[in-house]
N, C-alpha and C positions, 0 to 999 in steps of 0.2 A: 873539639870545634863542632856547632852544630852546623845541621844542613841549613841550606836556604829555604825559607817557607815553600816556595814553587815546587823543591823537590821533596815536598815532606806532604806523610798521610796520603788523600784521597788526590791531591794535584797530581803527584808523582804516580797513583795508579792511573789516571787519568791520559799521562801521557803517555805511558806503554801502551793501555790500550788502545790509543791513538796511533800509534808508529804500528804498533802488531797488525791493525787493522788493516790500516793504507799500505802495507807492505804485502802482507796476505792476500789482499784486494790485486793488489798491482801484478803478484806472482801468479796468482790465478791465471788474472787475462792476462799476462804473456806469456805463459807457456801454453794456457788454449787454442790463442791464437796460432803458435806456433806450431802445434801440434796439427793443425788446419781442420781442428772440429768447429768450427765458429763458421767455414766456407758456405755451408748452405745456408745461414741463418743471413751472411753477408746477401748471397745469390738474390736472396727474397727482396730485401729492401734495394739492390742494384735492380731487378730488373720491374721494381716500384719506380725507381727514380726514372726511367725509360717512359714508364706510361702514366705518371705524371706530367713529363717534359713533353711528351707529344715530338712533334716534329723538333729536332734540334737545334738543325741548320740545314742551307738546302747544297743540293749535290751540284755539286762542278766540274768533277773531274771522272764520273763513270758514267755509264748507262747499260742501257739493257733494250736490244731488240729483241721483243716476245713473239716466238713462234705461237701465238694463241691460236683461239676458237677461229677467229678472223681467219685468221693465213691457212688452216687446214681446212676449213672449206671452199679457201680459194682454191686448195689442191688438192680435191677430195677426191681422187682417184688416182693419187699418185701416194705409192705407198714410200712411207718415210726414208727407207732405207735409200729410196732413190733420187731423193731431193738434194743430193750437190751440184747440178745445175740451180736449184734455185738460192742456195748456200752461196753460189757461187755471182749467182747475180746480186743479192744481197750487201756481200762485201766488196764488191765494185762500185755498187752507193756508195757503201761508207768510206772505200777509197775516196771515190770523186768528192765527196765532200767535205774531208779532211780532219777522218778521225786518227788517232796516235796511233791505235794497234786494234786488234778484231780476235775475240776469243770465243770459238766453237766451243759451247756447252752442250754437246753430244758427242757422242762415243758411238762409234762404229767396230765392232773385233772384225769386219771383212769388208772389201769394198764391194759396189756393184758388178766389176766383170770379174773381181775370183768366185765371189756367190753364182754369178751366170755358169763359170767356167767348172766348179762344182757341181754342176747340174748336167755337166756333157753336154751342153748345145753347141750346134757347131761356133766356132770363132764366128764374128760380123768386125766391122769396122765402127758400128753403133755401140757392140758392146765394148771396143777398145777406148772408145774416144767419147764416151757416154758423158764423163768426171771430166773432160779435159778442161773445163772452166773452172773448175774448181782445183784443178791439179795448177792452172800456172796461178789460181790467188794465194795457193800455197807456198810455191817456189817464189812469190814477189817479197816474201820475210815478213810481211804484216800481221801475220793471221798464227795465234796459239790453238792449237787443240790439247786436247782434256786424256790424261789417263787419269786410273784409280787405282790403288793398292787394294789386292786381293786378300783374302785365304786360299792358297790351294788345298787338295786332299789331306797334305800333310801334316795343316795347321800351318804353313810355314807362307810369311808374305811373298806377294808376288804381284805384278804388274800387268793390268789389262790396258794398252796403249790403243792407240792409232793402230789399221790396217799398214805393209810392212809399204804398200804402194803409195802410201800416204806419206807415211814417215820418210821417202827415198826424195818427197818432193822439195820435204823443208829444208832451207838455206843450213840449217845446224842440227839436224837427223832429232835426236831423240830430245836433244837442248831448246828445240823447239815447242815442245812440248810441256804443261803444267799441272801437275796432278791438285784431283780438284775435290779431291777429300774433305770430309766439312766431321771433326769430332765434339760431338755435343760431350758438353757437364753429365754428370752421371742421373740429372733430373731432364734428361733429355732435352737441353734448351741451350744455345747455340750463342756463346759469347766470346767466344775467341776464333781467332784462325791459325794455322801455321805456314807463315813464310814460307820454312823450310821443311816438308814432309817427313823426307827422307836423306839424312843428312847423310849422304856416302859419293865420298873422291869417286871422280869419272861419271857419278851416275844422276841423273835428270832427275834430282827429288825434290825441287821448288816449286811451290805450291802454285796454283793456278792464279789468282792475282797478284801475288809476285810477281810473276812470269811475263802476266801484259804490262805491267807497271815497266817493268826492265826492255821489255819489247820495244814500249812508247817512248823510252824517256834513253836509249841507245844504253844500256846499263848493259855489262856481262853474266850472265845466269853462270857462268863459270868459276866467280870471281869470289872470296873466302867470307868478302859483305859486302853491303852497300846500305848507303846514306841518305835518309831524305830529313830533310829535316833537319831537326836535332835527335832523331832517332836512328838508331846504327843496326840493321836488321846482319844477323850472322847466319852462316851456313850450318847451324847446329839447331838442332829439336827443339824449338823455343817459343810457346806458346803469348799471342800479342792482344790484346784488349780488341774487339770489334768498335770503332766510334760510330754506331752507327748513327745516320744521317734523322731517320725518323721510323714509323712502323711501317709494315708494309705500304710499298706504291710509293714511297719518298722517292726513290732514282727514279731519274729520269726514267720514263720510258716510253717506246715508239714501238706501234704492232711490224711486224716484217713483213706484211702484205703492201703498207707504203712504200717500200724499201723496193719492191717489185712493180712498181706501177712505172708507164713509162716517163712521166713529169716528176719524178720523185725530189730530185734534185731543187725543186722549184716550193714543195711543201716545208712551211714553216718549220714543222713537227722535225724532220728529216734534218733541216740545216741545225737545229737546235745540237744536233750529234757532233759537230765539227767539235775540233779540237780535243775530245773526251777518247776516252777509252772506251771499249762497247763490245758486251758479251753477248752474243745471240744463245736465247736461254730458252728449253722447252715452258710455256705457261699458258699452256690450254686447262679445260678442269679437268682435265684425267692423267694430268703429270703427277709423280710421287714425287720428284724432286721439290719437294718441299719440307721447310725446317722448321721447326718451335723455336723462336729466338725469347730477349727480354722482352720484346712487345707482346708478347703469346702468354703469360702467365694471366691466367684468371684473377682477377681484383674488383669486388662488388659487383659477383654475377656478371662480370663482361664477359663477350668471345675471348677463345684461341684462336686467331687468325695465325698461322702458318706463313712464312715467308720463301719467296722462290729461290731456290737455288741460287740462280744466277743473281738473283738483286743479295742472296747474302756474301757473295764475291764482289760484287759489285761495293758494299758494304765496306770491304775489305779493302778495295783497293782508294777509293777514298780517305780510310785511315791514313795509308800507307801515302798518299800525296799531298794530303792534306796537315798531315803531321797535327792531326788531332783526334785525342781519344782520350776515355779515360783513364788517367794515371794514377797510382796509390801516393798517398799523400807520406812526405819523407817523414822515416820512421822518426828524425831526429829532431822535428815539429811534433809528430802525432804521442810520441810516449811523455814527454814534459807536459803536453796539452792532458793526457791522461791522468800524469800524476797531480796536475792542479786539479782536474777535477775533483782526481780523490780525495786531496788534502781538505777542499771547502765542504764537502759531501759528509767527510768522517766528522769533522766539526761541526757541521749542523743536525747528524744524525746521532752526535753524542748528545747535543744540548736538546731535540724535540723531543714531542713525544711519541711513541713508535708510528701512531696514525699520521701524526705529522710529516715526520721524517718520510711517510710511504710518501707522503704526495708532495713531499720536495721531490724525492728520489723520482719520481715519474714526469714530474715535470721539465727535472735536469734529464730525461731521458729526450722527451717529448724536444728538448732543447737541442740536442745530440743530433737527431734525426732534420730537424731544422738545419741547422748546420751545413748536415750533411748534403742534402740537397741540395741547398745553393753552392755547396761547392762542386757539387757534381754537375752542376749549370756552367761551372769554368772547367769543367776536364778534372777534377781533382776529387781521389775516390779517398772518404775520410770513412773507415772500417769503425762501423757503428757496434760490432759484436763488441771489441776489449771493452769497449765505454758501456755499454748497458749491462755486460759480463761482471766488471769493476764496480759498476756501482752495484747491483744487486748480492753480490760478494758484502761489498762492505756494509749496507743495510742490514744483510740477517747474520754477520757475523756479529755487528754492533748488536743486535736485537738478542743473539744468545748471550752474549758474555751481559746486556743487562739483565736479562732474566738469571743466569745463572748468578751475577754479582751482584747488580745492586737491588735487585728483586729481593732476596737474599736478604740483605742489610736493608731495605724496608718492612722487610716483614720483622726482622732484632728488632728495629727505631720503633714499630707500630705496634710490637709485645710490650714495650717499654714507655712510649709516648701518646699512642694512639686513642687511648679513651680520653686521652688530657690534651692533645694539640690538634690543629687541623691538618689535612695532608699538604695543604701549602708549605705547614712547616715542615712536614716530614720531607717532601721535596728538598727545602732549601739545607736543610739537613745533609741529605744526598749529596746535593749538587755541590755545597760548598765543603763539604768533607771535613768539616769541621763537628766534634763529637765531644757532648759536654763531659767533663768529669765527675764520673761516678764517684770516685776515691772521696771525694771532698774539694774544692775551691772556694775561693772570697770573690763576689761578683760585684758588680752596683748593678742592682734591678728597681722593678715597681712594683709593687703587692699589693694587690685588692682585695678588700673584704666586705662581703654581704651581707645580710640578712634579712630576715620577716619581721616587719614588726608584728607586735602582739601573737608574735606564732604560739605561745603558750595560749593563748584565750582559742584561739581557733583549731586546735589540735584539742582540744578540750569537747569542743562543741558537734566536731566530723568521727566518723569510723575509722578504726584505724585503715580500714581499706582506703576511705576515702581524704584521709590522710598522705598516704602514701600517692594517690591519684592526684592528688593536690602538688605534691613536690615536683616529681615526675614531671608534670606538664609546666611548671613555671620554671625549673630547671633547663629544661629540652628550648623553651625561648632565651632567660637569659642567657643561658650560655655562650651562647650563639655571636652576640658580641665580643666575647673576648675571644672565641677562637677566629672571627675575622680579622681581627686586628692582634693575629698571631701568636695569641695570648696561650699560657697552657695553663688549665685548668686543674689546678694543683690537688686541691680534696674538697670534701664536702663534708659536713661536721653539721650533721642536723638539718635544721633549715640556712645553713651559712654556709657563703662558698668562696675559698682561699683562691685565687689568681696569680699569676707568678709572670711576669713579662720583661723580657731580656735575658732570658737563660728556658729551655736550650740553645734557641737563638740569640745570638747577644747583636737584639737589633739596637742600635744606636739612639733612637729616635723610642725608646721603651716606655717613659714616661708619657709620654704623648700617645702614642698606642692606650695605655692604663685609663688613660681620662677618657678617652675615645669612645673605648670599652665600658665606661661606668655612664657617661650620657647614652650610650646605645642600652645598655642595664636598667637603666631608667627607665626609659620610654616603653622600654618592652613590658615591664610591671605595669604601668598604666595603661596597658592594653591585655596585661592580665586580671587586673581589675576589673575590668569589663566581664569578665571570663570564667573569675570568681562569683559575681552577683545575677549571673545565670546562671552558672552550674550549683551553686547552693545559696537560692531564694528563699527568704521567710525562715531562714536559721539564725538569726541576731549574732551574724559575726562579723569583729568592727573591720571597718574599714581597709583593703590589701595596701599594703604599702613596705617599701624596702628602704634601707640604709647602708650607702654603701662610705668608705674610704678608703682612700689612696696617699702613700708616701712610698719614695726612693730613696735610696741609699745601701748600703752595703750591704751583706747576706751568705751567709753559709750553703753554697747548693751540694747536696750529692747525695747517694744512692742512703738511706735510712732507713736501720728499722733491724730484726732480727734476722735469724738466715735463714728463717722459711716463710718470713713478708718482709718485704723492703718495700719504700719506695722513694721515687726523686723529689724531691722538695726541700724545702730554703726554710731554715732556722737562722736567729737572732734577731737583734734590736729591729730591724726594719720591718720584721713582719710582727712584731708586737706593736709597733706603732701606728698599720696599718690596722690594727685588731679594734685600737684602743681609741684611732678614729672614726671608725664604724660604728662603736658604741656611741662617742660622742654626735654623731648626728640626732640623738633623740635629745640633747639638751638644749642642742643651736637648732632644732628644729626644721632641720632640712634632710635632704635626700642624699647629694653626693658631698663629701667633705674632704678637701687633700691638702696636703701637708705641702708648705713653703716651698722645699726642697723639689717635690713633683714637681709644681705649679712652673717655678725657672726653668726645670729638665722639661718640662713640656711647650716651651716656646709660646709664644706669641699666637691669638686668637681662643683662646679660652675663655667663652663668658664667666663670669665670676660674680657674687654675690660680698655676701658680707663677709667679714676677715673677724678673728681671735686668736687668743692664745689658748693653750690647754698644756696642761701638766699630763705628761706621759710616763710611766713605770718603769724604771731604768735609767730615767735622764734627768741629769742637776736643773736642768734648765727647762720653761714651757717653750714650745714648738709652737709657730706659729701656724693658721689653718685658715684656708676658705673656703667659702662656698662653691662650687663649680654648677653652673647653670645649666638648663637642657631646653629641648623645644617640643 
């Protein structure tokens, strides 16, 4: 039983290398991606998509009072360490005007009267009661302060918290507390946070915007998760996307020297704090508390502007209220959406040609990236690495296997066709996989035959150099037509040249190509005429002119000849008919002349001349013939 056409020959390799590709394509990128080497090349167009986006959306739920420039030279003589009176008055603003929670973005390891008391001075009641504004905004449950996870000596982490005077004030000791840890990507740039720092039963390891979030919103910092949203944050090590709002300066923010004016309560700026969360954050210019985030990567010579501390908490806790960030897009969309790409990709870069196929492939890349951004404009992170991974996979694996295979089988077609066809055909050769039979076959084709007239008077009259100058050049034109109109140019026999059309190719439409070929044959001679009678002037040689005919019908094609020259070409009746037409053009006195047979295989729009019969060598009967006209 045979196979089906589909699965036979060049189809059937065709579609291996088509599955092999898209399969090899698709394993690549998913085991790179998995293997999470594609992480930084994602990082780069993620923190693209940031500083294209500009501002996001605007912030509603955090803020940030800045200890800046402003507020330390309101208090220029008052050294930091002893500003919890004005800490203290600070957060009594934002009490009275009705924010959720208040979180201390400084760190203090002692307080004012154990550093006094450290120094041996005697006790005062000044240095006992120095903080006491600040000790009861602590005890009123509002207000988070900041530890940080260490190195000690020993390599081994450890916890630099609050003063222990401090710690005794908070309504829930060390629970009050949010450590305020910020771990960049390994290219030092700031895109995630951890809810949970340090995930251990009994012990205070919830991250510092966590902490005011649960502060603000009566949530248990004790408790194994918690929900906002439709996002479930757990008590475990668990790294969470930053949404942030916009680049630096997006939060909200208010200098804290307003916060201390005695009408404060009255300024716009100030009331704009109600209801929000609110980190009092160092942001004078000589704070190091500053982060490289995605707005911070250089992109056409822009700044690295840094981001403060507290506005990348800030950052954070927005996510965390707003239940918006970006999310990676379900793998059970993004891998189907991958393998179409591949499948349309391996198909158009099996059929272009490799330049081509680049600038599909860059284009669907170019496409990918588009995508991607708008969907990162709705929260939804579509990981541009598999898709540019996959398709550049399947481009140069397509590109080796043609160079290795069918470069290969062009160069065979082109040993064997190549002086005789054009490469259109050797293309369609390729492409259709279809490969004539050497052995021998019976075809129906069209056979053309040319020649000189009077070539013997003018070969007579030239050198034989100028002889062969002479073939050479009116060869190199006519030929020209029949290998556009696919033709393969079968031999050359003196000044005469045999044409063969519909084998290798067995194009359908072959007699119509034949004729095609013999009016473009034509015209080329009358402008080698021209060509003649200036390159040999004042030689009395008559007139250039050719004779061509054309007949179809059946024909012997295959590989001929002995076993140290062969070649392809077509014996029997059809091409003696074609021979014996040719010759007959010098009795009916025209140029092209073709047989009956051609004439119907060639369809409709053939100018045409006058019509006879003529007796042909081989055949009982005369064949009838006409003219075929030219312009």
């Amino acid at each position: 039983m045979s196979s089906p056409r589909w699965l036979s020959g060049e189809r059937f390799r065709k579609l291996w290398q088509f599955l092999a590709v898209t399969v090899f394509a698709l394993l690549v990128a998913l085991g790179t991606e998995r293997m999470g080497w594609l992480q930084n090349y994602e990082n780069i167009y993620y923190d693209y998509w940031h500083q294209f986006a500009g501002v996001r959306k605007e912030s509603q739920y955090a803020a940030v009072v800045a200890v800046d420039d402003e507020t330390l030279l309101l208090y220029r003589d008052d050294p930091l360490a002893f500003w919890a009176p004005h800490f203290a008055k600070a957060m009594q603003t934002l009490n009275d005007v009705g924010t959720k929670s208040v979180g201390l973005d400084f760190i203090y390891a002692v307080s004012a009267e154990a550093w006094l008391h450290k120094l041996n001075l005697p006790d005062s009641d000044i240095s006992r009661t120095y903080d006491a504004p600040f000790r009861e905004q602590l005890a009123q449950g509002k207000v988070i302060l900041i530890a940080q996870l260490v190195e000690n000596a020993l390599g081994e982490p450890d916890v630099m918290g609050p003063p222990q005077e401090h710690i005794l004030m908070l309504p829930n000791l060390d629970f009050d507390t949010g450590i305020a840890n910020l771990y960049p990507d390994d290219d030092k740039l700031v895109r995630s946070f951890l809810p949970v720092v340090r995930p251990e039963e009994n012990f205070p390891g919830v991250g510092f915007a966590l902490q005011l979030v649960l502060r603000g919103t009566g949530g248990d910092s004790r408790a194994r998760s918690w929900k906002f949203g439709n996002t479930v944050y757990t008590s475990q090590f668990d790294r969470r996307k930053i949404g942030y709002v916009g680049p630096p300066g997006s939060i909200l923010t208010v200098s804290m020297s307003k916060l201390l004016k005695p009408d404060a309560l009255s300024d716009p700026e100030v009331q704009k704090l109600k209801g929000r969360v609110v980190i009092i954050s160092p942001a004078d210019i000589g704070t190091s508390d500053r982060h490289f985030t995605p707005y911070s990567r250089s992109i056409f010579g822009s700044t690295t502007e840094p981001m403060l501390g507290g506005e990348v908490h800030a950052n954070a806790i927005e996510t965390i209220l707003s239940d918006q960030y970006p999310r990676p897009m379900s793998l059970w969309v993004m891998w189907p959406t991958l393998l179409l790409e591949l499948i349309a990709s391996v198909i158009i870069f099996q059929r272009l040609h490799p330049m081509k196929g680049l600038a599909f492939g860059l284009l669907l890349s170019s496409l990918v990236l588009l995508a991607a951004y708008t969907l990162f404009q709705r929260d939804v992170l579509l990981a541009v690495g598999p898709f540019h991974l996959a398709l550049a996979t399947a481009y140069l694996t397509t590109l080796a296997l043609r160079l290795t295979g069918e470069e290969r089988e062009r160069a065979h077609l082109k040993s064997m066709f190549g002086q005789y066809v054009s490469d259109v055909v050797v293309d369609k050769l390729i492409s259709e996989g279809q490969r004539p039979n050497l052995g021998g076959e019976k075809l129906e084709v069209s056979v053309l035959f040319s020649d000189i007239r009077n070539f013997t008077t003018i070969s007579e009259k030239l050198d034989a150099e100028e002889v062969v100058e002479m073939l050479n050049a009116y060869f190199g034109l006519t030929c020209e037509p029949i290998l556009e109109q696919g033709g393969m140019v079968n031999k050359f026999i003196g000044d005469a040249v045999m044409a063969v059309f519909g084998s290798p190719v067995p194009y359908a439409d072959h007699a119509r190509r034949a004729l095609l070929a013999a009016q473009g044959m034509a015209r080329e001679a009358e402008k080698f005429k021209l060509w003649m009678e200036q390159r040999f002037p004042d030689r009395g040689l008559p007139p250039f002119g050719i004779g061509i005919g054309v007949h179809s019908g059946m024909a012997v094609m295959g590989d001929i000849g002995s076993i140290k020259r062969r070649e392809f070409t077509a014996i029997g009746d059809t091409v003696n008919a074609a021979s014996r037409l040719e010759g007959a053009t010098k009795e009916m006195k025209c140029v092209i002349l073709a047989s009956e047979a051609a004439i119907k295989a060639g369809g409709e729009g053939i100018p045409l001349g006058r019509s006879d019969e003529i007796e042909v060598k081989g055949k009982a009967i005369k064949i009838k013939v006409f003219e075929v006209l030219f312009d």
